[in-house]
PDB file with one MODEL, atoms N, CA, C and O in Angstrom:
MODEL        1
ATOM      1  N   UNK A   1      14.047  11.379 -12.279  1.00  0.00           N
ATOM      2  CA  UNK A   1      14.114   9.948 -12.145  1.00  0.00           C
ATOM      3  C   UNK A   1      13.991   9.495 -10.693  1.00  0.00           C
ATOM      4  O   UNK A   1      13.535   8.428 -10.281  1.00  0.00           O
ATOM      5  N   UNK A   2      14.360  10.253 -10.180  1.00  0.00           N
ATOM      6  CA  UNK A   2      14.715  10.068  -8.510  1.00  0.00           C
ATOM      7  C   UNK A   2      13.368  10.054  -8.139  1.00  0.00           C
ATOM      8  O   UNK A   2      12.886   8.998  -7.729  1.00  0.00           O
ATOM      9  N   UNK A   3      12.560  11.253  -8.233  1.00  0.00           N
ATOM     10  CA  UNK A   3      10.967  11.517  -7.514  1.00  0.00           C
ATOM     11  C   UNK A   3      10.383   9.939  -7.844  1.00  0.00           C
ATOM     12  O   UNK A   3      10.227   9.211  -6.864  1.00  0.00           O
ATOM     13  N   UNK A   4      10.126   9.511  -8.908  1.00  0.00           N
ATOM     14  CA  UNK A   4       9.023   8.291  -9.506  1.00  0.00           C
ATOM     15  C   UNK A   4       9.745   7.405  -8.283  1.00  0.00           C
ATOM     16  O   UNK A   4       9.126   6.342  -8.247  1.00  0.00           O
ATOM     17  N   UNK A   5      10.765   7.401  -7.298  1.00  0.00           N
ATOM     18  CA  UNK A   5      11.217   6.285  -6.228  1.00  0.00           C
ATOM     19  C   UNK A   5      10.668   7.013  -5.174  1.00  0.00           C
ATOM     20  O   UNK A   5      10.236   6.232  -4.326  1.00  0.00           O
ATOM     21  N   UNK A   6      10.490   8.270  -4.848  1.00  0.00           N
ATOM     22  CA  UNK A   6      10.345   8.600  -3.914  1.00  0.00           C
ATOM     23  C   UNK A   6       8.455   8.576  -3.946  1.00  0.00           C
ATOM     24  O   UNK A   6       7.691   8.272  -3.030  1.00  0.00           O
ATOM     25  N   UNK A   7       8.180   8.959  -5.170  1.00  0.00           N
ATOM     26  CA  UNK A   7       6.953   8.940  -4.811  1.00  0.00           C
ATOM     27  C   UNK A   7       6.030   7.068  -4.279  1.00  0.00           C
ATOM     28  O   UNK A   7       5.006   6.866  -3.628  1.00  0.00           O
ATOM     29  N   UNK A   8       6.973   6.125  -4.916  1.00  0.00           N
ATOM     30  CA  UNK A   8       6.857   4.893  -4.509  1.00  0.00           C
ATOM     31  C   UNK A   8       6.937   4.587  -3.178  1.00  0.00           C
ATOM     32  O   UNK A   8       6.286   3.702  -2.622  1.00  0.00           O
ATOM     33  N   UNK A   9       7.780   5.358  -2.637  1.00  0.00           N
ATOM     34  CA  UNK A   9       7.762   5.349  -1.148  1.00  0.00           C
ATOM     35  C   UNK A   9       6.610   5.683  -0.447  1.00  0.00           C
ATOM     36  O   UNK A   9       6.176   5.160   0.579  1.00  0.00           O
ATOM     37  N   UNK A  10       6.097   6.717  -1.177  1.00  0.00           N
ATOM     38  CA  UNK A  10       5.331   7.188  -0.235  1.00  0.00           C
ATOM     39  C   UNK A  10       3.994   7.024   0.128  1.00  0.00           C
ATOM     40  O   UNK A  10       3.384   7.401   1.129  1.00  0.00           O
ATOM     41  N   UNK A  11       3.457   6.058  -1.387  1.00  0.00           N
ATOM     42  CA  UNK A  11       2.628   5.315  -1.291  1.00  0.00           C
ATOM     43  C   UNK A  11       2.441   4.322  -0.817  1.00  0.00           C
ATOM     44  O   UNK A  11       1.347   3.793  -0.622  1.00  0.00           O
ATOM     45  N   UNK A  12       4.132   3.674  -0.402  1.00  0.00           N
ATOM     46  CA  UNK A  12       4.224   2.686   0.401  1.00  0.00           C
ATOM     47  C   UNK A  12       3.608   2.720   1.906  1.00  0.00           C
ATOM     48  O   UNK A  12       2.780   1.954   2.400  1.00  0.00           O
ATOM     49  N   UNK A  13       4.423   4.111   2.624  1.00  0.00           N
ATOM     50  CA  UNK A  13       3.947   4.509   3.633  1.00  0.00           C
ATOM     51  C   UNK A  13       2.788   4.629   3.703  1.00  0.00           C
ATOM     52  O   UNK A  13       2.466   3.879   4.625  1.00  0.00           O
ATOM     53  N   UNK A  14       1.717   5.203   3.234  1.00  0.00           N
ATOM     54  CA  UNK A  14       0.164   5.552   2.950  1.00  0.00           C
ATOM     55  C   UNK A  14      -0.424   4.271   2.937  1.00  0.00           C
ATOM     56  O   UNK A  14      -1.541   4.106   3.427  1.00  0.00           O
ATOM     57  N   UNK A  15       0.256   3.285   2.392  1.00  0.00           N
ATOM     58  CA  UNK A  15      -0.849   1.807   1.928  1.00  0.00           C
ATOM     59  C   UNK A  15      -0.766   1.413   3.413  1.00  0.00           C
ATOM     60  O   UNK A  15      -1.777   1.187   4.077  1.00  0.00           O
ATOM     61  N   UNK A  16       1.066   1.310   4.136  1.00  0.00           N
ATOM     62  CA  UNK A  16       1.129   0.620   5.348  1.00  0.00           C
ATOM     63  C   UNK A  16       0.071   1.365   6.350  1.00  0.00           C
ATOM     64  O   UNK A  16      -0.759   0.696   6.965  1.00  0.00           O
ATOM     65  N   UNK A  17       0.146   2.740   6.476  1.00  0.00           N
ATOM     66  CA  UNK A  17      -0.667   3.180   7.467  1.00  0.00           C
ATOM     67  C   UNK A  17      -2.359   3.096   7.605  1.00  0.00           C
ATOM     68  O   UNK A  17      -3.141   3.089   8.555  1.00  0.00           O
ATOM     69  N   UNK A  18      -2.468   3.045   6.332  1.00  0.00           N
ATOM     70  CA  UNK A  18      -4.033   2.205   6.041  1.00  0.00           C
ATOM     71  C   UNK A  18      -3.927   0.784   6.561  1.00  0.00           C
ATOM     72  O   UNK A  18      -4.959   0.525   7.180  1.00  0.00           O
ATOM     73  N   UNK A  19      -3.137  -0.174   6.552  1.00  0.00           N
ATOM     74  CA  UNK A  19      -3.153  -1.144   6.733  1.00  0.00           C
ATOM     75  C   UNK A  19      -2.907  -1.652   8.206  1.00  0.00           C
ATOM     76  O   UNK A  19      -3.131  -2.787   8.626  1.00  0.00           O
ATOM     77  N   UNK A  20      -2.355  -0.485   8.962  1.00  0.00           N
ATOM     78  CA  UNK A  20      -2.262  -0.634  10.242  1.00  0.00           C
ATOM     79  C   UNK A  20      -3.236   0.146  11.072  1.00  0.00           C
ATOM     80  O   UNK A  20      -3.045   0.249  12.283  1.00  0.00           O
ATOM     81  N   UNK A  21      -4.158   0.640  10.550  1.00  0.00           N
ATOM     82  CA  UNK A  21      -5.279   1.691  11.123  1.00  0.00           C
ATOM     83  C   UNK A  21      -6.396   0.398  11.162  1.00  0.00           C
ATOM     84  O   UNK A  21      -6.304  -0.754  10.739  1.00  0.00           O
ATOM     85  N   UNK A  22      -7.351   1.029  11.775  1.00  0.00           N
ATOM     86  CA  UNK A  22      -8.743  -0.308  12.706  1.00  0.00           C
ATOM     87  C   UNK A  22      -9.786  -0.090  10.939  1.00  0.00           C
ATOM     88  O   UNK A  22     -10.350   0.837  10.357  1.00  0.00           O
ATOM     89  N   UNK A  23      -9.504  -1.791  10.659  1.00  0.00           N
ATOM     90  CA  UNK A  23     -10.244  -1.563   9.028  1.00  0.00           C
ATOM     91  C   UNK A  23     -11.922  -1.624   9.469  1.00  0.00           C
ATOM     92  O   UNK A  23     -12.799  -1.400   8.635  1.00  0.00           O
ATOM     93  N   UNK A  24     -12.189  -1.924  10.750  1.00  0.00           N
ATOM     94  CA  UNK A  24     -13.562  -1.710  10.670  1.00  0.00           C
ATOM     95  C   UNK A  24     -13.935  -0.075  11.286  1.00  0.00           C
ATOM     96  O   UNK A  24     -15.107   0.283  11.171  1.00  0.00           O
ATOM     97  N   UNK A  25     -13.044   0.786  11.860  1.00  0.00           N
ATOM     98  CA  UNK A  25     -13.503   2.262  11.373  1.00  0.00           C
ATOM     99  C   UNK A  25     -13.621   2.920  10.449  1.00  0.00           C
ATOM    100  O   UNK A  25     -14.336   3.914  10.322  1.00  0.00           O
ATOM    101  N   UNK A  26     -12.439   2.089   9.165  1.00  0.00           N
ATOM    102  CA  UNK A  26     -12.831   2.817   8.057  1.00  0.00           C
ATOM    103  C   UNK A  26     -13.604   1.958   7.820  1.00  0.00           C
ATOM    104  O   UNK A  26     -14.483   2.800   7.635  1.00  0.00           O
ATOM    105  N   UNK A  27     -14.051   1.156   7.669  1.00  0.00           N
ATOM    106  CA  UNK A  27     -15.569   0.698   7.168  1.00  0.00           C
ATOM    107  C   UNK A  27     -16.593   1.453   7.551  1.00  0.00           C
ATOM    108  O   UNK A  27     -17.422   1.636   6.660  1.00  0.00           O
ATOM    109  N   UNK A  28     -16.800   1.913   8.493  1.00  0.00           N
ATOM    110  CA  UNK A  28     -17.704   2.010   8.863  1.00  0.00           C
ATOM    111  C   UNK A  28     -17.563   4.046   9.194  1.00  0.00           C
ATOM    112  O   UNK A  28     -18.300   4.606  10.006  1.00  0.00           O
ATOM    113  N   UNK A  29     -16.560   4.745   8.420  1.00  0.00           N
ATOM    114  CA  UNK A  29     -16.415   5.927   8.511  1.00  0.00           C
ATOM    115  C   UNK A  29     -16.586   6.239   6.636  1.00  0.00           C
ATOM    116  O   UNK A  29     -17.089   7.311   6.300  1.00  0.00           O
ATOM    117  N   UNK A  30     -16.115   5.192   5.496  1.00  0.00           N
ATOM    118  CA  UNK A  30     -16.129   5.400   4.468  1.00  0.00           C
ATOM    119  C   UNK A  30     -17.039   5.078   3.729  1.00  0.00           C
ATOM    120  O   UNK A  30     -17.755   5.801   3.036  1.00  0.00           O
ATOM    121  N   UNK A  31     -17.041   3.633   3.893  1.00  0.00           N
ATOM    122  CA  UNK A  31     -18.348   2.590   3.387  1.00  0.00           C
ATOM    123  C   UNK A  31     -20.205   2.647   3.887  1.00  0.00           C
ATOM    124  O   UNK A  31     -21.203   2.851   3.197  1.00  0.00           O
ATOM    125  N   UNK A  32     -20.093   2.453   4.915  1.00  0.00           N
ATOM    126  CA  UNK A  32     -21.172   2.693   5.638  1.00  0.00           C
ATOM    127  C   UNK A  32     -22.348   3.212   4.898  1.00  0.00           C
ATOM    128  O   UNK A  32     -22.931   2.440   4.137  1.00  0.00           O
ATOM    129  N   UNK A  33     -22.644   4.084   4.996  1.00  0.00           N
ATOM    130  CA  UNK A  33     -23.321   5.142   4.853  1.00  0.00           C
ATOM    131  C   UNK A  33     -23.540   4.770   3.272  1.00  0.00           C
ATOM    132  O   UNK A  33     -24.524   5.308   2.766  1.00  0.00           O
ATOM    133  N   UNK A  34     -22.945   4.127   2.628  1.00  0.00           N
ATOM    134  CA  UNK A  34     -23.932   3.635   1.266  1.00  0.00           C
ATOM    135  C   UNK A  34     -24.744   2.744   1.029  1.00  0.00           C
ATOM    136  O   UNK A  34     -25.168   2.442  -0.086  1.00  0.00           O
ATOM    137  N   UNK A  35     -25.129   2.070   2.436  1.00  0.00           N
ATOM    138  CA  UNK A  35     -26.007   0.792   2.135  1.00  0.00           C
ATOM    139  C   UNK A  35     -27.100   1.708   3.792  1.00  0.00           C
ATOM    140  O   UNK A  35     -26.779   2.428   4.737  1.00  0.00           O
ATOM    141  N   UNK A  36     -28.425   1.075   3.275  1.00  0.00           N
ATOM    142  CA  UNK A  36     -29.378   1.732   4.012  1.00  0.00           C
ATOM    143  C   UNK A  36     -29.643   0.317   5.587  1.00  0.00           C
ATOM    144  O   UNK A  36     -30.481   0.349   6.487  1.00  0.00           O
ATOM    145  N   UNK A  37     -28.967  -0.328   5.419  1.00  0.00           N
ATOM    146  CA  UNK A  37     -28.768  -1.538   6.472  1.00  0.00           C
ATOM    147  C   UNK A  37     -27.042  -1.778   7.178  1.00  0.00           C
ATOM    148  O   UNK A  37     -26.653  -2.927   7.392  1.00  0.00           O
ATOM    149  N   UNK A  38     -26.482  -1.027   7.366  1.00  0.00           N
ATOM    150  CA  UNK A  38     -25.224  -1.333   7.775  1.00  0.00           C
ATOM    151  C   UNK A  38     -24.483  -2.247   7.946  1.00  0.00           C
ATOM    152  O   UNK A  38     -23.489  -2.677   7.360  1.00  0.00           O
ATOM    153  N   UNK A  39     -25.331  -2.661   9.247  1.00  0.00           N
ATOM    154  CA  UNK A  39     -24.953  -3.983  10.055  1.00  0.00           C
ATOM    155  C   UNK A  39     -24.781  -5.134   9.414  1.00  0.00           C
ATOM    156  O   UNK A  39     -23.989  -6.037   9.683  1.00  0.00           O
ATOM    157  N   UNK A  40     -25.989  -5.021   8.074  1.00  0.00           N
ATOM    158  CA  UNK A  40     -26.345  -6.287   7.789  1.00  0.00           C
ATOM    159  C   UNK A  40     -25.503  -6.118   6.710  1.00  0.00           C
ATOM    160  O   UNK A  40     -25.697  -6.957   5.830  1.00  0.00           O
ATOM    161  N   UNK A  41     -24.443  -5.140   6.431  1.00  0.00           N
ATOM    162  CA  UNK A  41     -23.480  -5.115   4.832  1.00  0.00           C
ATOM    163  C   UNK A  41     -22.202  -4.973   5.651  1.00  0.00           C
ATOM    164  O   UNK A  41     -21.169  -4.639   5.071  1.00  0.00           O
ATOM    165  N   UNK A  42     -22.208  -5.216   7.016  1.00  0.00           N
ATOM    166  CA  UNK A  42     -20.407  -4.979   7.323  1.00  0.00           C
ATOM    167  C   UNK A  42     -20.242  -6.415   7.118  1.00  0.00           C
ATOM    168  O   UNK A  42     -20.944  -7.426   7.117  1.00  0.00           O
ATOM    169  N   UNK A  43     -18.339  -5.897   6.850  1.00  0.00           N
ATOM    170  CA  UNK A  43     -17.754  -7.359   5.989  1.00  0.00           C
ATOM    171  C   UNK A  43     -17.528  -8.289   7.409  1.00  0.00           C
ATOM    172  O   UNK A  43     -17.897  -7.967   8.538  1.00  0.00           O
ATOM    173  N   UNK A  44     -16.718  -9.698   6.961  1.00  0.00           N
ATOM    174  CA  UNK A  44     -16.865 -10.200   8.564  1.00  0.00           C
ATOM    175  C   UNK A  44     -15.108 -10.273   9.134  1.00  0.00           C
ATOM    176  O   UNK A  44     -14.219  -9.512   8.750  1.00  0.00           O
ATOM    177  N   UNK A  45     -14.978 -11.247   9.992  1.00  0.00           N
ATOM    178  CA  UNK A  45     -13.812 -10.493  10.704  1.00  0.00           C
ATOM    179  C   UNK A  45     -12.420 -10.581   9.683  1.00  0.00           C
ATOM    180  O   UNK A  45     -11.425  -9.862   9.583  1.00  0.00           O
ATOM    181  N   UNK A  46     -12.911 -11.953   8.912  1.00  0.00           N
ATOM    182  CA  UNK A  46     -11.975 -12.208   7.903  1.00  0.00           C
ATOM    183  C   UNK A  46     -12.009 -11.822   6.537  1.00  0.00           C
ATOM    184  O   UNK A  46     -11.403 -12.389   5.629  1.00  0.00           O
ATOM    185  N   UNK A  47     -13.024 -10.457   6.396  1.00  0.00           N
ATOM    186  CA  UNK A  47     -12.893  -9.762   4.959  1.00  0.00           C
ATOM    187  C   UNK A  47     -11.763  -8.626   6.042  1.00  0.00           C
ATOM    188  O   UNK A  47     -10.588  -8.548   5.683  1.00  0.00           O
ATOM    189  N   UNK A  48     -12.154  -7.924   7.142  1.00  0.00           N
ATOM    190  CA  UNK A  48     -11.148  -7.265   7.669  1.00  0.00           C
ATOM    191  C   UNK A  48      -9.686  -7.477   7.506  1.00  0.00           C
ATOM    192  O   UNK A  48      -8.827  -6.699   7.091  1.00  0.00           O
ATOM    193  N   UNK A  49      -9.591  -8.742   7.937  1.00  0.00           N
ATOM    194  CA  UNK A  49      -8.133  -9.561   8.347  1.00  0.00           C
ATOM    195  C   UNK A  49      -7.593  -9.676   6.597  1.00  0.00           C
ATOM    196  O   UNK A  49      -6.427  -9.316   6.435  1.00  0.00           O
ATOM    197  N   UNK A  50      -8.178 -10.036   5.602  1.00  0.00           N
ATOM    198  CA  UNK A  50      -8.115 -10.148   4.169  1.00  0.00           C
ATOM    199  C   UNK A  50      -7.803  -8.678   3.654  1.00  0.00           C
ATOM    200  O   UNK A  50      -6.868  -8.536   2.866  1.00  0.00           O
ATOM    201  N   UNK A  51      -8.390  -7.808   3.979  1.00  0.00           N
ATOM    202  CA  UNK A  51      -7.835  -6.307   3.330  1.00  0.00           C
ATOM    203  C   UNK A  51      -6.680  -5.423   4.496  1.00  0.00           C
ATOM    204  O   UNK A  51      -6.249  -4.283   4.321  1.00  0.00           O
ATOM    205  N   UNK A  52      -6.403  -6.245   5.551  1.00  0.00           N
ATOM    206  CA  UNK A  52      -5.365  -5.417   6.172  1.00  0.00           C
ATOM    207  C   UNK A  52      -3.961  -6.530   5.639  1.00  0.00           C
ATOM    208  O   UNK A  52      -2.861  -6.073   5.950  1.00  0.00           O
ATOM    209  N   UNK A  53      -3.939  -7.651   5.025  1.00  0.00           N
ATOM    210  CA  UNK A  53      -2.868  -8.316   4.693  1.00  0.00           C
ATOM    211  C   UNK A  53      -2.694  -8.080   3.338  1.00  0.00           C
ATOM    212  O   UNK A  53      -1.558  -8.247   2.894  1.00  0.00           O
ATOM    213  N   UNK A  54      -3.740  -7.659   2.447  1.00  0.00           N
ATOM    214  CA  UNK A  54      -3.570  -6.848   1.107  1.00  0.00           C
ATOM    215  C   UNK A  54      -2.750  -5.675   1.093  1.00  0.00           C
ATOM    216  O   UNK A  54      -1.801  -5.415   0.353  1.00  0.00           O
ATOM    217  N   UNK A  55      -3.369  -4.854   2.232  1.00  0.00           N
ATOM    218  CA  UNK A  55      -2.367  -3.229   1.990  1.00  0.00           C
ATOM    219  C   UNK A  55      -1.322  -3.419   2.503  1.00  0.00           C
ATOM    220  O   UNK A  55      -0.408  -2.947   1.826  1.00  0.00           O
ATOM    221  N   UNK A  56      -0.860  -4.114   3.803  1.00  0.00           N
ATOM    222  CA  UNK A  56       0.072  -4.385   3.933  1.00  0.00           C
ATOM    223  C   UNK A  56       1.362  -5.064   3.143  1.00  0.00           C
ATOM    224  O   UNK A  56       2.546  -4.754   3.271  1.00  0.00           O
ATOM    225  N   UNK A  57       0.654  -6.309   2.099  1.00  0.00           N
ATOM    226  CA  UNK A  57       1.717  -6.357   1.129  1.00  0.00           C
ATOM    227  C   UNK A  57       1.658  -5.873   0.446  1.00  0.00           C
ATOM    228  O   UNK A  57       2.708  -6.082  -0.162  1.00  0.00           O
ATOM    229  N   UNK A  58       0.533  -4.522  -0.612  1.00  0.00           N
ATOM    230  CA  UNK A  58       1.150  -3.977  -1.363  1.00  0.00           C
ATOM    231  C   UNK A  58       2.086  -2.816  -1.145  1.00  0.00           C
ATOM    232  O   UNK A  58       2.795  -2.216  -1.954  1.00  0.00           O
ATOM    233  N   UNK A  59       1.913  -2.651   0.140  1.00  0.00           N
ATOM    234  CA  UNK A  59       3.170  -1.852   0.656  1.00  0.00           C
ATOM    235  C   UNK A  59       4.386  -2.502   0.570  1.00  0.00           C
ATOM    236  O   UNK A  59       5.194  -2.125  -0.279  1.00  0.00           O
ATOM    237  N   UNK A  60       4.605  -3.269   1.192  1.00  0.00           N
ATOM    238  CA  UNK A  60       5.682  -4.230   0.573  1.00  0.00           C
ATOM    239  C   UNK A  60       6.216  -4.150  -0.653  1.00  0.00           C
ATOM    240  O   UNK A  60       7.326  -3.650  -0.834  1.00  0.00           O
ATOM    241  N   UNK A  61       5.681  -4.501  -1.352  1.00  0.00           N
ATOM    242  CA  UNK A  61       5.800  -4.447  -2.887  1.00  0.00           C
ATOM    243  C   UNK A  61       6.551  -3.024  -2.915  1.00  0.00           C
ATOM    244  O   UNK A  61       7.768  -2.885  -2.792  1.00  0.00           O
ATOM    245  N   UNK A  62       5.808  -2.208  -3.061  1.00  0.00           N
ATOM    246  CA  UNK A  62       6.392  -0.617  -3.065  1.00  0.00           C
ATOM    247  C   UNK A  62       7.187  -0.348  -2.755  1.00  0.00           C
ATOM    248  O   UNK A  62       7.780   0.537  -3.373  1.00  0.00           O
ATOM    249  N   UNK A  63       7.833  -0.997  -1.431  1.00  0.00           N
ATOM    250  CA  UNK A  63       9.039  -0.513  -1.339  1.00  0.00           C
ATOM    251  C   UNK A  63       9.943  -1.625  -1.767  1.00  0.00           C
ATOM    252  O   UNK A  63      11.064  -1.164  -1.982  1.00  0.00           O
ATOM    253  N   UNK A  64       9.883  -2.912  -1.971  1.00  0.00           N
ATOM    254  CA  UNK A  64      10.921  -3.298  -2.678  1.00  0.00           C
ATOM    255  C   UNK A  64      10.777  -3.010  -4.409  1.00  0.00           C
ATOM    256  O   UNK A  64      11.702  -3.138  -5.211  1.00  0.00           O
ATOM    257  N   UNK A  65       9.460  -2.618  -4.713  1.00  0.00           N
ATOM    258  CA  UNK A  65       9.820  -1.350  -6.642  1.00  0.00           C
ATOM    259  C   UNK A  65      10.730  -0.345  -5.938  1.00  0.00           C
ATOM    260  O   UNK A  65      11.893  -0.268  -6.335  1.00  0.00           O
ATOM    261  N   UNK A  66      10.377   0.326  -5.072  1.00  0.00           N
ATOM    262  CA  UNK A  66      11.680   1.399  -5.236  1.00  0.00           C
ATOM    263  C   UNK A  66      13.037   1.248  -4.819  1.00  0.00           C
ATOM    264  O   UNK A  66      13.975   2.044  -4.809  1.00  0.00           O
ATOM    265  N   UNK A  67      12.912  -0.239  -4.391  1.00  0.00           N
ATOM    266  CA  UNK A  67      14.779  -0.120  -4.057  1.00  0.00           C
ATOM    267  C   UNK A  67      15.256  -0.494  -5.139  1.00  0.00           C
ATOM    268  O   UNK A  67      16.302  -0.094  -5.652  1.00  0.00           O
ATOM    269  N   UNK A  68      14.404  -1.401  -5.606  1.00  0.00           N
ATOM    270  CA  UNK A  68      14.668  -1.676  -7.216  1.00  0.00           C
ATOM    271  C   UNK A  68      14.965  -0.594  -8.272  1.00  0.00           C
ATOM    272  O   UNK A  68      15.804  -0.574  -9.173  1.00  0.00           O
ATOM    273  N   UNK A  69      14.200   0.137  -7.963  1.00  0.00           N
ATOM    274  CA  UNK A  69      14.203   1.808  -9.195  1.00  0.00           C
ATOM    275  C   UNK A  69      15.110   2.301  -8.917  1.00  0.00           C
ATOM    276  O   UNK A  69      15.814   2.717  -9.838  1.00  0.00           O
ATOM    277  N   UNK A  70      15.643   2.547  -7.231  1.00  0.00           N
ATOM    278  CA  UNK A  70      17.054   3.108  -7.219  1.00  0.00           C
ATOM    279  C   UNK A  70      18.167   2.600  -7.521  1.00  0.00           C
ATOM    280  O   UNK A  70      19.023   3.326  -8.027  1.00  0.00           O
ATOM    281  N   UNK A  71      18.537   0.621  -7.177  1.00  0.00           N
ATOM    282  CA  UNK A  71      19.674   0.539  -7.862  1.00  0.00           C
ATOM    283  C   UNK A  71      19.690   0.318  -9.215  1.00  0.00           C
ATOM    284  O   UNK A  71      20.589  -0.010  -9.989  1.00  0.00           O
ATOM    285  N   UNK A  72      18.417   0.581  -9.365  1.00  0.00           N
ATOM    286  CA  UNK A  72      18.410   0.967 -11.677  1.00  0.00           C
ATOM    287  C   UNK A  72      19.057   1.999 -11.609  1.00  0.00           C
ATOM    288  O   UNK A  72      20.171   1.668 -12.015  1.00  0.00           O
ATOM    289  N   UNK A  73      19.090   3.469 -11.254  1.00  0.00           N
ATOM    290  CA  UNK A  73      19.137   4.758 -11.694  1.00  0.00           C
ATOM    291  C   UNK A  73      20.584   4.232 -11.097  1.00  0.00           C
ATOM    292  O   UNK A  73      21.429   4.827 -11.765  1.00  0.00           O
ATOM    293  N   UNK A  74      21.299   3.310 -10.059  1.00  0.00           N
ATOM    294  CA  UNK A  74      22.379   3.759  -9.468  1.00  0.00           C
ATOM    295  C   UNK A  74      23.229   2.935 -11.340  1.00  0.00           C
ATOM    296  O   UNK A  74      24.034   3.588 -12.004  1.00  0.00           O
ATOM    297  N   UNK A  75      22.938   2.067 -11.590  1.00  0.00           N
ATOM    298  CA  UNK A  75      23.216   1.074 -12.810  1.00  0.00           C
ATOM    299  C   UNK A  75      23.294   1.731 -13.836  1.00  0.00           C
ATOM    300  O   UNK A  75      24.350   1.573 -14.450  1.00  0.00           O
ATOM    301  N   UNK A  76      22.325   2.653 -14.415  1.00  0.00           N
ATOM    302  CA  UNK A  76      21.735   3.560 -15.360  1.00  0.00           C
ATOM    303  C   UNK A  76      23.254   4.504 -15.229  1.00  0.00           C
ATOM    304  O   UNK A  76      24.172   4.371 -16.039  1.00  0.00           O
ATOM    305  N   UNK A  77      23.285   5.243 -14.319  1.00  0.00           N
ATOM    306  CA  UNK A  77      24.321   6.322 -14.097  1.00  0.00           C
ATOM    307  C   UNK A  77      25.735   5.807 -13.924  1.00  0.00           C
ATOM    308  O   UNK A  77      26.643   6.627 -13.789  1.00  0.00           O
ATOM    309  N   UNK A  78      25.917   4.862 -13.919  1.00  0.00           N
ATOM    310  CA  UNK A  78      27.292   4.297 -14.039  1.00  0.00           C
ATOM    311  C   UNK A  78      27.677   3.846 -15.028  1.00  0.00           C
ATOM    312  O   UNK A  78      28.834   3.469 -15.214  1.00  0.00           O
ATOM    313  N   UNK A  79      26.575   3.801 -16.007  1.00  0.00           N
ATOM    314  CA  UNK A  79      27.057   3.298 -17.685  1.00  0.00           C
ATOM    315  C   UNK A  79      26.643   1.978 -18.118  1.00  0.00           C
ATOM    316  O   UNK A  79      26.739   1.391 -19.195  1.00  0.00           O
ATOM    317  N   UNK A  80      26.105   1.636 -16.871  1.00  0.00           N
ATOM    318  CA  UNK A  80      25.917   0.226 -17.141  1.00  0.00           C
ATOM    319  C   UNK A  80      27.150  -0.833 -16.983  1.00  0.00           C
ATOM    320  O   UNK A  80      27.194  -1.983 -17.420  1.00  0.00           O
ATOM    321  N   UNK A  81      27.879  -0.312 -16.433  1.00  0.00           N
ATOM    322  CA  UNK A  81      28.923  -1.079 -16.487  1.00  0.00           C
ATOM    323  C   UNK A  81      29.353  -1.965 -14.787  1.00  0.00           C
ATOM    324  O   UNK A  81      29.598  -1.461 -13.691  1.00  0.00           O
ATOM    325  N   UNK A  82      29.299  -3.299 -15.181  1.00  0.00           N
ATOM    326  CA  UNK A  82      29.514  -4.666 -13.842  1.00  0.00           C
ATOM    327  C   UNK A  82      31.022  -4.297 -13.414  1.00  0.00           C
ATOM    328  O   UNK A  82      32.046  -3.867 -13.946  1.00  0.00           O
ATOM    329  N   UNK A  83      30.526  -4.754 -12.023  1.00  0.00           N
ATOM    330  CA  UNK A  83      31.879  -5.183 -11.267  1.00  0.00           C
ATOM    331  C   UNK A  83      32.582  -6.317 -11.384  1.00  0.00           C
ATOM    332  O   UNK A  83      33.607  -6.479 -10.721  1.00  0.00           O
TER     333      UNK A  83
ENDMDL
END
């Protein structure tokens, strides 16, 4: 039960570090090379600025699912029972 939080984490981390890395190197280290005109298919500064505020909040997200998943399992293991 524990791993499915941890692994949430860690995709968290992975989305943020994509999201804080230069999105026009990976454009242009991943994408590239499938269009026979480059230049004329890179996105512009605000498809950049648009997919580094995407990964960045779905990182977000991720880690508030797993704080969520943990105080389930902490809820779950106590019986369910309120203070």
């Amino acid at each position: 039960m524990v791993g499915f939080g941890i692994f949430m984490l860690v995709i968290a981390l992975w989305l943020g570090g994509m999201g804080l890395t230069d999105q026009r190197a990976l454009w242009w280290r991943f994408q590239a090379r499938r269009f026979s005109d480059p230049e004329a298919n890179e996105p512009s500064e605000a498809g950049y600025r648009a997919r580094r505020v995407l990964l960045l909040t779905m990182a977000l997200v991720m880690v508030v699912m797993a704080v969520w998943w943990f105080t389930g399992i902490d809820y779950i293991q106590s019986g369910g029972l309120e203070d």
